[in-house]
N, C-alpha and C positions, 0 to 999 in steps of 0.2 A: 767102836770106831771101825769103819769100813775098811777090810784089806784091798789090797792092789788088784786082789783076781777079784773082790765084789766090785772093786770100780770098775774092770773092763766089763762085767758081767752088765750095771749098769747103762754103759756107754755105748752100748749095743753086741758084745760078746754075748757066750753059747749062755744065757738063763739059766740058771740051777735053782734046786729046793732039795734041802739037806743032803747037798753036795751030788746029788744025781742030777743027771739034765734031763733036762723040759724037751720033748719030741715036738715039735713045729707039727701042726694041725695040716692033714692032706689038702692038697688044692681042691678032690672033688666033697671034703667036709665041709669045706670052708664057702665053697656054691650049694651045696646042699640045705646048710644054716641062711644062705642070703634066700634061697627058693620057697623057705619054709616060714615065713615069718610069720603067717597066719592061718595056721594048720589048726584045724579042730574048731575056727571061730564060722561062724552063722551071720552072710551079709547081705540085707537087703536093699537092691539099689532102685530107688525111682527113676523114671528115664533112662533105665538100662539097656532101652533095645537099640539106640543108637549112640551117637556121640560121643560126649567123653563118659555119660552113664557106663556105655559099652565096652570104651575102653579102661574104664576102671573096673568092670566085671570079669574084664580078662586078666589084667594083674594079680585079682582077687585070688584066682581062680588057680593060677600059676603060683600063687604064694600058698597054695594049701585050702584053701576056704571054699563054704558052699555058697551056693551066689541065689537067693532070691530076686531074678528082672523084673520090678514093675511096672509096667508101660501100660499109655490106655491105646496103644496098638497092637492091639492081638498078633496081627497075622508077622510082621516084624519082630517083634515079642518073641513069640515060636519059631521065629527063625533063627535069632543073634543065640538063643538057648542049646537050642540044637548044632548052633554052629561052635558055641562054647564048650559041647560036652555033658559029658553025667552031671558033673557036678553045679549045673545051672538049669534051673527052674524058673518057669515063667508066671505068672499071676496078673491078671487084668486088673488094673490098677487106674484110676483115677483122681488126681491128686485134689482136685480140688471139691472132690465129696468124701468127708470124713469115715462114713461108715465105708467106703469104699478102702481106702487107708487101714484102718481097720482090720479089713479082710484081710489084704497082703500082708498084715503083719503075722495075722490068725495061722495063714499056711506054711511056716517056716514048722518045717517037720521031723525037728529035731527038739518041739515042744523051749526053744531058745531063739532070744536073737541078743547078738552081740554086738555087730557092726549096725548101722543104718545111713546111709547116705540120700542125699536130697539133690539129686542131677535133674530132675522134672525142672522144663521151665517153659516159658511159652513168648514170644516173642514180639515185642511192641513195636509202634512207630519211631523212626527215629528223625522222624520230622515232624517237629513241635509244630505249635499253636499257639499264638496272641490270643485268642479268644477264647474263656470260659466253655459260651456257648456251642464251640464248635468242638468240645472234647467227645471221646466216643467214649462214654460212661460203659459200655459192653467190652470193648476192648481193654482199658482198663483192669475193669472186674476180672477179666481173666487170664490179665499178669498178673494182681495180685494175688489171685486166688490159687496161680499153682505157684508162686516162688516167689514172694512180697514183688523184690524188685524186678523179676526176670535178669538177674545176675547173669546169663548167659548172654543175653544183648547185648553185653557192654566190652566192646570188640578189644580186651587190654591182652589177649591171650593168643592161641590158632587160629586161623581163620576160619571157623565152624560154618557150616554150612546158613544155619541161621543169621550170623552175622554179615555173611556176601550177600545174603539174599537181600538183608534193609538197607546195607552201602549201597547197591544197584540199585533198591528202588528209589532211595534219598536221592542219588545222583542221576534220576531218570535216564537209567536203562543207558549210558554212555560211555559207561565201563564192561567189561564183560567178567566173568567171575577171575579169569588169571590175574588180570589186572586188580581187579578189588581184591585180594587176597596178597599181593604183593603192596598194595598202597597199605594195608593193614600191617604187613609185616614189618613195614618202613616205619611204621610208629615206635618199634619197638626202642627201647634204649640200650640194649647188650647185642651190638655188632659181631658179625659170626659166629651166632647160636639164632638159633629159629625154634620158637615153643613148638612143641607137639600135643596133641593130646594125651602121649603120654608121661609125662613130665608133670602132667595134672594127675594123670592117675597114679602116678607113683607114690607124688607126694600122699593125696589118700591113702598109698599101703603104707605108709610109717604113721599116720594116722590111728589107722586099724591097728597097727600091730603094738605089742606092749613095750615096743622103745619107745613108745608117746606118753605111757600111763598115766605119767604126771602134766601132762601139757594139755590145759583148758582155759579159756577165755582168750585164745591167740589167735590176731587173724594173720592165718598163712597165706601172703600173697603169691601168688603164682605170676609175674609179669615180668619178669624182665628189667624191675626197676622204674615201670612204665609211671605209676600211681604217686613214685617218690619225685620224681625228675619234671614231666610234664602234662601237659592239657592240650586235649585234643584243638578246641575253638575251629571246628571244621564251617564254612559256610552252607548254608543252606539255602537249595535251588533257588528263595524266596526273596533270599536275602539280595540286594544289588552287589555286584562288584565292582571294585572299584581298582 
């Protein structure tokens, strides 16, 4: 039966273990454990030379880990690397030719890879088509071929540059980017928070890191509640107004 000092001990009194007390862990241990989540692990990101690739390269990067960039943009590629540090390496990567894929996995130079993330994506129309005939079977091909859906086009998140870019041309060119970036954030359904791309990338480092080990088949939505609450049903140029 518990005595009077084990129940203040519980209740939030000083902690003890065989009657000695428990030292409270320093504040610079306790950011030093949150800094290091993924120390020693090997992570390669497709589409890490911008975006949220980039920005989940740098959380990476800051949690201890080496970052393989894959991007099939060189010259940016060797820039976001260089801008990230020693511990980011670039590789010309092309997602949608496997033995290219392949390669990038080949140069992780710690003869491991632990992490692998998939941020490659390539960006479709977001103004449909009634007709079969008039699909662009080329365009298509190569959203599926680097990311099935191109999961980056589908504006439930930050307003990524890719996504301003297809609002403004859906809305022929009558918005300008602050405004399609604000009309995006209005979708949102959690008032007084605004996603970031880091908040994507973060979620990815608990991902990576072994407080996940057991979490597989879950899809982590990142939106705001956007996916549970509503539907976009935006009009399109084509369509009449009424």
């Amino acid at each position: 039966m518990a005595s009077e000092e084990d129940s203040r001990s519980m209740a939030g009194g000083e902690p003890k273990v065989s009657g000695a007390p428990v030292p409270a862990p320093a504040k610079g241990r306790i950011l030093h454990l949150q800094m290091c989540r993924l120390v020693g692990k090997i992570a390669l990101i497709t589409g890490g030379a911008s975006g949220l690739g980039k920005a989940t390269a740098r959380e990476f990067i800051q949690q201890g880990a080496a970052v393989v960039i894959a991007d099939v943009y060189s010259k940016l590629g060797l820039q976001t690397a260089g801008e990230l540090g020693p511990q980011a390496h670039f590789v010309h990567c092309d997602v949608t030719v496997e033995e290219s894929v392949a390669g990038a996995v080949g140069v992780t130079r710690s003869g491991r890879l632990d992490v692998m993330l998939n941020s490659a994506g390539v960006a479709g129309s977001l103004a449909g088509t009634s007709r079969m005939a008039e699909l662009d079977l080329a365009q298509l091909d190569a959203v599926m071929a680097a990311n099935s859906w191109a999961y980056l086009d589908y504006p439930l998140g930050p307003p990524l540059p890719m996504v301003v870019e297809q609002f403004s041309t859906m809305l022929g060119g009558a918005a300008d980017e602050e405004q399609v970036a604000a009309i995006i954030r209005g979708l949102g359904e959690l008032k007084g928070a605004t996603c970031e791309v880091v908040d994507v990338a973060r979620v990815a480092v608990y991902l990576a890191s072994d407080d996940a080990k057991y979490v597989s088949g879950h899809n982590l939505v990142v939106d705001g509640g956007f996916t549970s609450y509503k539907h976009l049903n935006l009009p399109f140029p084509t369509k009449p107004q009424e």
